[in-house]
Backbone as CSV, one residue per row, in Angstrom:
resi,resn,N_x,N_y,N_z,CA_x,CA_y,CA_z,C_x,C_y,C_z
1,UNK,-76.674,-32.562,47.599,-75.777,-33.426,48.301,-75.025,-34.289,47.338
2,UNK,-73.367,-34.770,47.593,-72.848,-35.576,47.053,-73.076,-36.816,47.480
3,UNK,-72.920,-37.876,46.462,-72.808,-38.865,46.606,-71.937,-39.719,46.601
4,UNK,-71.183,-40.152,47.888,-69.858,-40.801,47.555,-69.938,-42.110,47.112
5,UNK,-69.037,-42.763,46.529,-69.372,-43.891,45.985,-68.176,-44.326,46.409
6,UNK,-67.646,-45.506,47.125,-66.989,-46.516,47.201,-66.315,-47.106,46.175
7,UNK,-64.725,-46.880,46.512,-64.033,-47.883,45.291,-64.805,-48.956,44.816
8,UNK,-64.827,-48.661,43.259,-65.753,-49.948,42.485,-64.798,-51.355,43.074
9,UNK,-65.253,-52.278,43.368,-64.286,-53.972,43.307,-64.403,-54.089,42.264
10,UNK,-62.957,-54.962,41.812,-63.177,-55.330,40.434,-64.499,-56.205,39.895
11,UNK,-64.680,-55.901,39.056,-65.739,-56.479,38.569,-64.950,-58.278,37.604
12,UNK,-66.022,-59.250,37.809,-66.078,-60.432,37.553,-65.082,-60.525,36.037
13,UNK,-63.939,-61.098,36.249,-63.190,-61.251,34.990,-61.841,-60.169,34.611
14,UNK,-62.393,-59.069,35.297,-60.633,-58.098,34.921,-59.783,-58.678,36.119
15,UNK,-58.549,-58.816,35.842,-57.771,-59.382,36.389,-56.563,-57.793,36.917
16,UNK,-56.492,-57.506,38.198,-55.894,-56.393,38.617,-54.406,-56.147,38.221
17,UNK,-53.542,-57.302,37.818,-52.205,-57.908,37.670,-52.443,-57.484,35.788
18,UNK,-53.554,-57.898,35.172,-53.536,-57.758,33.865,-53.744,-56.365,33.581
19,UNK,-54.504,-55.481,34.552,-54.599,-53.961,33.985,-53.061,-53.688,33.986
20,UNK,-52.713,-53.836,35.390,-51.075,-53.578,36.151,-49.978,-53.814,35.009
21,UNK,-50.065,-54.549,33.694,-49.528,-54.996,33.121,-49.459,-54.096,31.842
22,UNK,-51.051,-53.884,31.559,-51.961,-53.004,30.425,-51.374,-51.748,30.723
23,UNK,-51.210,-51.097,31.627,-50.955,-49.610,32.398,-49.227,-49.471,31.513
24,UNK,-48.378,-50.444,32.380,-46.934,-50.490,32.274,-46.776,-50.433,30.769
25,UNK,-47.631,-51.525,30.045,-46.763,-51.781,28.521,-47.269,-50.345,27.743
26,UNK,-48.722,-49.608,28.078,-48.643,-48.219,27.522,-47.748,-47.285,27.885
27,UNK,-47.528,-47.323,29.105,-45.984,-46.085,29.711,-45.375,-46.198,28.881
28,UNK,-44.678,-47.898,28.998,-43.884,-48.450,27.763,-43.730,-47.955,26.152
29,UNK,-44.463,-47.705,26.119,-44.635,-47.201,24.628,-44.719,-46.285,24.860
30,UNK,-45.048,-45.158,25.617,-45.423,-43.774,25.275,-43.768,-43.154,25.436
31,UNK,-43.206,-44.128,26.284,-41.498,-43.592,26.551,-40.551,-43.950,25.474
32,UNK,-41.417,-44.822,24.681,-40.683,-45.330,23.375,-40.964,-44.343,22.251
33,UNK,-42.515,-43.573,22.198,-42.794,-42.249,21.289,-41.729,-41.576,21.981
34,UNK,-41.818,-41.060,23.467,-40.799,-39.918,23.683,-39.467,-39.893,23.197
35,UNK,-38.959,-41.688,23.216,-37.430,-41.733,22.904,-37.555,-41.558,21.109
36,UNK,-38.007,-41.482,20.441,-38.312,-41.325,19.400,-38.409,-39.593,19.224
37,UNK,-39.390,-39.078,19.797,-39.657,-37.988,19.685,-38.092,-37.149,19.919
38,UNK,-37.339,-37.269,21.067,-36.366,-36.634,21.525,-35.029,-37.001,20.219
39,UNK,-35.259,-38.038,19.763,-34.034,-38.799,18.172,-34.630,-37.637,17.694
40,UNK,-35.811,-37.693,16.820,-36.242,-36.766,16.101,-36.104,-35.164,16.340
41,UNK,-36.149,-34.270,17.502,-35.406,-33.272,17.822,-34.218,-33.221,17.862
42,UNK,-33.553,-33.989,18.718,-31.976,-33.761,18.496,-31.596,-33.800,16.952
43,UNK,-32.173,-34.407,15.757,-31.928,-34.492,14.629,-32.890,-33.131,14.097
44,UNK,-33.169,-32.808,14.211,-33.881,-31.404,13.919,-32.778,-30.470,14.466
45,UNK,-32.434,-30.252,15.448,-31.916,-29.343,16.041,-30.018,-29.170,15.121
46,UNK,-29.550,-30.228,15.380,-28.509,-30.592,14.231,-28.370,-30.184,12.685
47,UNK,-29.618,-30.658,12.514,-30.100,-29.658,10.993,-29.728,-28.216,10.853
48,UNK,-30.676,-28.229,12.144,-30.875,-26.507,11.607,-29.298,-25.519,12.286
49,UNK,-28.840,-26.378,13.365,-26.833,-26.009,13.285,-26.458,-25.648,12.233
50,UNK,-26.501,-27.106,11.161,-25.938,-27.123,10.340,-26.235,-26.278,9.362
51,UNK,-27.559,-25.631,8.769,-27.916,-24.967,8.327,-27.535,-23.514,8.638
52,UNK,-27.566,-23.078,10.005,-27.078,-21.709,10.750,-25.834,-21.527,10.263
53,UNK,-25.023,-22.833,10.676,-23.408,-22.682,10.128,-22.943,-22.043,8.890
54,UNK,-23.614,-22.783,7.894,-23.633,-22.329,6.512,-24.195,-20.982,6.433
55,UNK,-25.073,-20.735,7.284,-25.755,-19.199,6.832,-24.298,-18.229,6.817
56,UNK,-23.491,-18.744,8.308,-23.126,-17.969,8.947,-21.674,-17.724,7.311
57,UNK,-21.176,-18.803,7.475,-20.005,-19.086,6.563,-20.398,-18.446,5.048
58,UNK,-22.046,-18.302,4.894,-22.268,-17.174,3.790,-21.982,-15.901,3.761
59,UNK,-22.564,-15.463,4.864,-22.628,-14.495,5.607,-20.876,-13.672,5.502
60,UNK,-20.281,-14.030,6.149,-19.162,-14.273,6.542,-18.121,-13.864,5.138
61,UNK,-18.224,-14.903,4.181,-17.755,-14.867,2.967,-18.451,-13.576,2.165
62,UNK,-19.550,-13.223,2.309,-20.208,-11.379,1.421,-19.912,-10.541,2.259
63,UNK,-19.530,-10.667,3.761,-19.172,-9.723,4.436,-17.411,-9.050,3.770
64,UNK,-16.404,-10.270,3.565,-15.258,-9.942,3.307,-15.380,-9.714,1.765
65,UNK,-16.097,-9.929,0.900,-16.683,-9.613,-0.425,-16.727,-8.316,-0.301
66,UNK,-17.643,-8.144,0.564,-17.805,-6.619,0.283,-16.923,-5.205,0.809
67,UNK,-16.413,-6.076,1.756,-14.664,-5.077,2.457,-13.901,-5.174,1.141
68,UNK,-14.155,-5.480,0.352,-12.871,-5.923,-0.398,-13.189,-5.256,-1.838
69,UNK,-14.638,-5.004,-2.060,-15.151,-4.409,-2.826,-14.901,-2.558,-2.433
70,UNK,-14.905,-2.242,-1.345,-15.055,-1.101,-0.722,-13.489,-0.682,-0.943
71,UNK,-12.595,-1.290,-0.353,-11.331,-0.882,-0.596,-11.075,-0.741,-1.966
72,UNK,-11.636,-1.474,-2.986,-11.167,-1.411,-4.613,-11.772,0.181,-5.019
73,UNK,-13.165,-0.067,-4.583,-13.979,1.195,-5.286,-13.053,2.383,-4.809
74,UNK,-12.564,2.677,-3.250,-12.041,3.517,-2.546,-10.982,3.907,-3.384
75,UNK,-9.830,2.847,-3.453,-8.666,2.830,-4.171,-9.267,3.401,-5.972
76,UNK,-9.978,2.693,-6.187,-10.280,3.530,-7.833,-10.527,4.756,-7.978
77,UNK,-11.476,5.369,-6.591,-11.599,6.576,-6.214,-10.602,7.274,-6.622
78,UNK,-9.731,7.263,-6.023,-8.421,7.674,-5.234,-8.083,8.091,-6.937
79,UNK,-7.211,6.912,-7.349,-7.186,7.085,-8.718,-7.160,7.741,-9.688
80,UNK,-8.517,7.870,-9.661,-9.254,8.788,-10.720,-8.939,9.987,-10.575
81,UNK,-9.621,10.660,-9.134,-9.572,11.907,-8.711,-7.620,12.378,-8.511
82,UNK,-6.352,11.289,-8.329,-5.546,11.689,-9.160,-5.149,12.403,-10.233
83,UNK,-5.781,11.220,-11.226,-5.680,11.290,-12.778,-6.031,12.402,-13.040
84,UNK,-7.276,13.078,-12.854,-8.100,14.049,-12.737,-7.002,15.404,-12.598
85,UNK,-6.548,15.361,-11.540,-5.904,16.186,-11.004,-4.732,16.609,-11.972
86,UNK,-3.872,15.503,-12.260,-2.706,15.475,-12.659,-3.201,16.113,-14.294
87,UNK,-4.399,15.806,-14.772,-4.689,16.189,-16.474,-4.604,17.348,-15.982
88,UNK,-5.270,18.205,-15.109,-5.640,19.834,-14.955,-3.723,20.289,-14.866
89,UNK,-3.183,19.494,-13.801,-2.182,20.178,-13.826,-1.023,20.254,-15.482
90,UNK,-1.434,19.323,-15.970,-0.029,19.002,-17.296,-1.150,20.159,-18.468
91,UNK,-2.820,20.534,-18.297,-2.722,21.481,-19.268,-2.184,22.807,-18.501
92,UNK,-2.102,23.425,-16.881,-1.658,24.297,-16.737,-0.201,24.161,-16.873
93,UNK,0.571,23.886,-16.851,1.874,23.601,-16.679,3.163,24.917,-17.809
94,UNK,2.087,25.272,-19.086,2.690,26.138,-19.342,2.353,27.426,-18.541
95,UNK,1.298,27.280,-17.862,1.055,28.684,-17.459,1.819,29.100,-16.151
96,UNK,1.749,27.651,-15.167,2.760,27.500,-13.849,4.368,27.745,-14.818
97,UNK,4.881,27.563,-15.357,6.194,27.919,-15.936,6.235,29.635,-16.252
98,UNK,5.491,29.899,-16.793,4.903,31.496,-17.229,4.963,32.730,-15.554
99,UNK,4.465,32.290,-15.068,3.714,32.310,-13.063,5.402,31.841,-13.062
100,UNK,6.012,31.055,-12.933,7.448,30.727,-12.243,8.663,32.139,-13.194
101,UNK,8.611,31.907,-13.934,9.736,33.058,-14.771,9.359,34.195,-14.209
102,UNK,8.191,34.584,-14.232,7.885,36.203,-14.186,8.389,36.434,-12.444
103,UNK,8.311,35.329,-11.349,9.236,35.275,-9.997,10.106,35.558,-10.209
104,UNK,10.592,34.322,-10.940,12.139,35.011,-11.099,12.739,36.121,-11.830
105,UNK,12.043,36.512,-12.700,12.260,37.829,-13.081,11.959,39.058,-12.408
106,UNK,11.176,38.860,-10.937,10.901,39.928,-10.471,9.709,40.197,-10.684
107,UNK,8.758,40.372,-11.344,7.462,40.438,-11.955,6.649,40.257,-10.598
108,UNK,6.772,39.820,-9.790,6.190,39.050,-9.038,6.551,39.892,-7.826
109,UNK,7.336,40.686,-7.013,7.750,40.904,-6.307,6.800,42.252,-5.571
110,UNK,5.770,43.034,-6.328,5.292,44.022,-6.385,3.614,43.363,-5.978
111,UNK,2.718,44.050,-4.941,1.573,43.819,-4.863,0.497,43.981,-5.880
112,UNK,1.107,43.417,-7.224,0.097,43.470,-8.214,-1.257,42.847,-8.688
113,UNK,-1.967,43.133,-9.491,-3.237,41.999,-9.308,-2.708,40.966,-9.821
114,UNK,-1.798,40.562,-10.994,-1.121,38.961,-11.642,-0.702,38.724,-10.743
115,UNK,-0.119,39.378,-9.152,0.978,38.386,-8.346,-0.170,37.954,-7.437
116,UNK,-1.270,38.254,-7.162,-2.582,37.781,-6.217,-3.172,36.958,-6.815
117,UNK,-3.119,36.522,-8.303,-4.219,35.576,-9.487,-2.962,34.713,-9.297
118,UNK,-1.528,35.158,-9.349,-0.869,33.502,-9.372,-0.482,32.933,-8.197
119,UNK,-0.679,33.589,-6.774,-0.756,32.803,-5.712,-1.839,32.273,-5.335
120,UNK,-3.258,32.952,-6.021,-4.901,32.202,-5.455,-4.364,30.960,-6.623
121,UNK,-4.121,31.125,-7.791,-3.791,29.555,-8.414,-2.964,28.623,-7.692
122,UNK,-1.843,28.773,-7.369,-0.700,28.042,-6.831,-1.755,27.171,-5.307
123,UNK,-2.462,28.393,-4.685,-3.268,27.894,-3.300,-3.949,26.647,-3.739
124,UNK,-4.908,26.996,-4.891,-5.728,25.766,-5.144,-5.290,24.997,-5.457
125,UNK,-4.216,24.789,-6.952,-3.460,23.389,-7.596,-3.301,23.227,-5.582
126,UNK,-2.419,23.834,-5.037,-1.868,23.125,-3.619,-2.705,21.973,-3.315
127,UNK,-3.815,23.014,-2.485,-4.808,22.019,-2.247,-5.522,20.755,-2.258
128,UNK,-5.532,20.717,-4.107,-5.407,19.081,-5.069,-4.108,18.573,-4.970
129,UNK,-3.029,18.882,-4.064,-1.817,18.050,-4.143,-0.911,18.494,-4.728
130,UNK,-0.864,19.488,-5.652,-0.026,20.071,-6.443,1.255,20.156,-5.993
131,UNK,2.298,20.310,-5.836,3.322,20.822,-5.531,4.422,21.156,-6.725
132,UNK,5.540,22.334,-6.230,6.579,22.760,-7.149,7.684,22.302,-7.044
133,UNK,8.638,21.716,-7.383,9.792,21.535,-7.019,11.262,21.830,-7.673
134,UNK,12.296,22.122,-7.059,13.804,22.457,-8.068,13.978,23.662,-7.926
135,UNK,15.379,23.994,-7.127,15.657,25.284,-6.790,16.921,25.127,-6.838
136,UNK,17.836,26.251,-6.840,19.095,26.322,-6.863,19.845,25.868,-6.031
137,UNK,20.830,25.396,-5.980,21.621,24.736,-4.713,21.192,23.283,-4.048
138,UNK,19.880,22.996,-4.249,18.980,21.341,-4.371,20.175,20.414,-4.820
139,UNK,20.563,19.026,-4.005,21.223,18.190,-4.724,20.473,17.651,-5.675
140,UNK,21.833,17.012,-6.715,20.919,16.373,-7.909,20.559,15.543,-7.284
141,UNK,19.340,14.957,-7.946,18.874,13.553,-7.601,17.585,13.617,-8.887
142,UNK,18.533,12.204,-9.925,17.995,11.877,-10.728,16.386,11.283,-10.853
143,UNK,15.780,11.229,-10.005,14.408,10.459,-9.845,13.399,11.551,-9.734
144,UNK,14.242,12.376,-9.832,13.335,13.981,-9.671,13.985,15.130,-10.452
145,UNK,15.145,15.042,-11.160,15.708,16.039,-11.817,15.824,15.500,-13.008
146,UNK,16.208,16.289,-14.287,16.509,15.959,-15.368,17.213,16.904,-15.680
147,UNK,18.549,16.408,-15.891,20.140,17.444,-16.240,20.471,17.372,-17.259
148,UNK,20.012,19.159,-18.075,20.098,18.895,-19.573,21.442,19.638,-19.850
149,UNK,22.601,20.070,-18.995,23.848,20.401,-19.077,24.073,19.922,-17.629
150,UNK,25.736,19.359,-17.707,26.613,19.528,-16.429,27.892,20.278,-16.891
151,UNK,27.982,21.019,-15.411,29.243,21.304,-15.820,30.529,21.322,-14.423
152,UNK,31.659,21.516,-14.516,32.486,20.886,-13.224,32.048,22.295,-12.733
153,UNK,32.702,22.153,-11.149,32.629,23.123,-10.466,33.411,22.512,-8.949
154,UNK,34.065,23.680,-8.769,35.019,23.423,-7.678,34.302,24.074,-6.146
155,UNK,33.174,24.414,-6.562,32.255,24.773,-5.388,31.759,23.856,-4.864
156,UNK,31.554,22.654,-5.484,30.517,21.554,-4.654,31.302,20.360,-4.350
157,UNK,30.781,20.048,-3.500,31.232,18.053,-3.188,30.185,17.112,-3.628
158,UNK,29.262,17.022,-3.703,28.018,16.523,-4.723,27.341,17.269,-5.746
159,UNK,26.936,16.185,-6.918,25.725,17.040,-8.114,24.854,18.047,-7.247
160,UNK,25.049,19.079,-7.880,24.374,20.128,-7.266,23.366,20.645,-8.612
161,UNK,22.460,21.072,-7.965,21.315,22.593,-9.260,22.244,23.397,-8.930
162,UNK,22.590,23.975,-10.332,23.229,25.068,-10.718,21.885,26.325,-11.203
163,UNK,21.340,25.869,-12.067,20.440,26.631,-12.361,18.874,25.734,-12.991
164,UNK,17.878,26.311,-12.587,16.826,25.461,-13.141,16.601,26.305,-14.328
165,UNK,16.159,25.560,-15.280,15.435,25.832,-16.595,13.881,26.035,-16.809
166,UNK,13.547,24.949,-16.084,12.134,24.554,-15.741,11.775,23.674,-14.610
167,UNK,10.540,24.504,-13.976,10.861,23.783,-12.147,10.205,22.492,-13.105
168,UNK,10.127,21.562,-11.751,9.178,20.359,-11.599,8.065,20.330,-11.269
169,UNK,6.772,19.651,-11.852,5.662,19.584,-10.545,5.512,18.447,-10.643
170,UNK,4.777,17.880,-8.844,4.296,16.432,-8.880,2.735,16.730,-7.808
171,UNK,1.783,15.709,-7.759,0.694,15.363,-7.475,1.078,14.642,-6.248
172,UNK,0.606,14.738,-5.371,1.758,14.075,-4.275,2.781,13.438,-4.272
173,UNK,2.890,12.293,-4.322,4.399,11.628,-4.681,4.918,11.478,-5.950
174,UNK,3.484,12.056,-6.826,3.535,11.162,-8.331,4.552,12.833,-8.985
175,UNK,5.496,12.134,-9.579,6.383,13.218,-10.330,5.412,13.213,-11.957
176,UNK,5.061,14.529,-12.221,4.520,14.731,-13.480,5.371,15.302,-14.432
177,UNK,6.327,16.039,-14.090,7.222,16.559,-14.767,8.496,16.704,-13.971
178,UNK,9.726,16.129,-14.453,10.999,16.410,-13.520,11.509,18.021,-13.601
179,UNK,12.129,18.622,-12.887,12.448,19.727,-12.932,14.083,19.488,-14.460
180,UNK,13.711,20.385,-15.081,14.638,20.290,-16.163,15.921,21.512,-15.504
181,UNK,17.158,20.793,-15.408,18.370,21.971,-14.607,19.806,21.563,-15.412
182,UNK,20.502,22.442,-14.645,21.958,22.435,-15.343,22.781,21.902,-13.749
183,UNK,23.387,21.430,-14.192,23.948,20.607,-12.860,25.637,20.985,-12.750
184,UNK,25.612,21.342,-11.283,27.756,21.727,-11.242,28.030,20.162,-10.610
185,UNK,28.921,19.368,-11.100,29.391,18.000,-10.721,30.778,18.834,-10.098
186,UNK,31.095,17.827,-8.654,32.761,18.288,-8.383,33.508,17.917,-9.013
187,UNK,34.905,18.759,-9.214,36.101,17.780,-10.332,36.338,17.144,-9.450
C-alpha cells in the first residue's frame, strides 16, 4: 500500500514569498546563461559563415585556376601536335612536289602502284590537315601565292595563275609554303 502524505506546511522559518523569490532570481539567471548561450551561438554560427564563405571563394578561385589551366594545356596540345605535323610535312614536301609533277606530267593518270602509294600519302598528310593549294586560272592573292614572274595578258581582268611552278601546302589555315607561280596581270 501507498502512503499518501499531505502537502508538507511550511516548516517554522522558510518564508513562502522568500522561496517565491529564490525560484524567480534562479529562472533569472538560467535565462541570463540562455541569453548568453544563444550570443555565443549566433557568434559561432557567424564564424563558421564566415569561414564557409572563404572556403567557398577558395574553392571558387582553383575551380577557375584550373579551367584556365585546361584550356592552356588544351591549346599547347593543339600546338604541338601542329608543329608536329607541319615538321612531317616541310620534310615531305620534296616528295609532295615529286607526287605533284609526275600529275602533271601524266605519270599519274594510269592505275599504277606509285599512283595508289601517292594518293594513300596525300589521304593521310589530309587527314593531319594537310592540304594542297595553286592551280591554274586561281586569282593571285599574295597571302598565299608567291609570283616569281608576271607577265601582261589581255585574257584577264585580275592577277591571275598563269602557271604554277610549285603548288603550296598549308596545315589548316597555317600556310607552310606559298605556292610559287607566274602570274598574267591585265594591261
Amino acid at each position: 500500500m501507498t502512503q499518501n502524505t499531505p502537502n508538507p506546511e511550511p516548516s517554522e522559518g522558510e518564508d513562502p514569498l522568500a522561496d517565491a523569490e529564490r525560484i524567480v532570481n534562479e529562472a533569472a539567471a538560467e535565462l541570463g546563461d540562455i541569453d548568453a548561450d544563444e550570443q555565443r551561438a549566433a557568434e559561432a554560427i557567424e564564424q563558421a559563415e564566415l569561414k564557409a564563405a572563404e572556403h567557398l571563394a577558395d574553392l571558387q578561385r582553383l575551380q577557375a585556376e584550373y579551367v584556365n589551366y585546361r584550356k592552356r594545356v588544351d591549346r599547347d596540345r593543339e600546338a604541338t601536335s601542329e608543329l608536329a605535323t607541319t615538321k612531317v610535312i616541310e620534310s615531305l614536301m620534296p616528295v609532295l612536289d615529286d607526287i605533284a609533277g609526275a600529275r602533271e606530267h601524266g605519270d599519274l593518270d594510269t592505275d599504277s602502284p606509285f599512283k595508289s602509294i601517292a594518293t594513300k600519302l596525300e589521304d593521310a598528310l589530309g587527314r593531319l590537315g594537310w592540304s594542297s593549294f595553286g592551280a591554274k586560272g586561281d586569282e593571285f592573292d599574295p597571302q598565299i601565292h608567291e609570283a616569281l614572274m608576271s607577265q601582261p595578258s589581255t585574257e584577264v581582268e585580275v592577277p591571275t595563275v598563269q602557271q604554277v611552278a610549285q603548288p603550296g601546302h598549308r596545315v589548316g589555315e597555317r600556310v607552310i609554303r606559298p605556292a610559287r607561280v607566274i602570274v598574267a596581270q591585265p594591261e
